[in-house]
N, C-alpha and C positions, 0 to 999 in steps of 0.2 A: 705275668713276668715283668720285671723293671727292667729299664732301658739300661743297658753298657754303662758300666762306671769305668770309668777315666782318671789315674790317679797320678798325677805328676809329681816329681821327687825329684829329690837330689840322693844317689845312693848312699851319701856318707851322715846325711842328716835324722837324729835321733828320732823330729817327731814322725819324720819319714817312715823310718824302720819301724816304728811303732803303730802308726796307720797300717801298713802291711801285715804287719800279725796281726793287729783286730781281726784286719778284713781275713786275712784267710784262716782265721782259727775259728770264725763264724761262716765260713762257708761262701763266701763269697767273690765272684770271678769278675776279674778289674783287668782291665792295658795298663801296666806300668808302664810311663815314658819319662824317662831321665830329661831331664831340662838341659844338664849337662851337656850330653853327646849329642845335640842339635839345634842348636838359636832358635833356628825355625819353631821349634815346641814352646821356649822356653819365654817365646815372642808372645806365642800365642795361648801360652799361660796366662801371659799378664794382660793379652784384650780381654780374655774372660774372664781373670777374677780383679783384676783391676790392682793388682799387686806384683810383687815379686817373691814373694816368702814359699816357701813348699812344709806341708804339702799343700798339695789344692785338688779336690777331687771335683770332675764334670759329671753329671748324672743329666744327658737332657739337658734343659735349659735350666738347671739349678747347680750354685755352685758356693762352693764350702771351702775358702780358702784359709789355709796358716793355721791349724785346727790340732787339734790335742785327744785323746779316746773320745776323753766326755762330750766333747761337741761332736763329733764322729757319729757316736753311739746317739745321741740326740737326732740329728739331722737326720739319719737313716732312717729315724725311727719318725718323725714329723712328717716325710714325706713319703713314707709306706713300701721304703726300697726293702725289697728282701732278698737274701741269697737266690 
């Protein structure tokens, strides 16, 4: 089993919405945390991916920030996360 993905977002942002339907139209169960409705997250978005852009998903200590399907679909797949 892979470890908890963690998917931070902004709800209005498209690559956002589109991260979210990959993920869950492949079966896969993630924390969405709006960066928005807590600093505190959106603070700690940016120690872990070193940015500020959304989305940015945590898996463990691997992170995948400001990301489009293809790299999505890439990374999940490099690092053997499965639904």
């Amino acid at each position: 089993m892979s470890e908890p993905l963690q998917l931070y977002v902004k709800t209005w942002c498209p690559w956002c919405i589109r991260a979210k339907a990959f993920l869950d139209a492949e079966g896969y169960q993630y924390q969405e945390i709006d960066v928005e409705a807590d600093r505190a997250d959106y603070e700690k978005m940016i120690r872990l991916s070193g940015q500020r852009l959304t989305p940015t998903l945590v898996v463990g200590d691997k992170v995948l920030p400001d990301f489009g399907p293809e790299e999505l679909r890439d990374f999940l797949a490099r690092h053997c996360i499965v639904p």
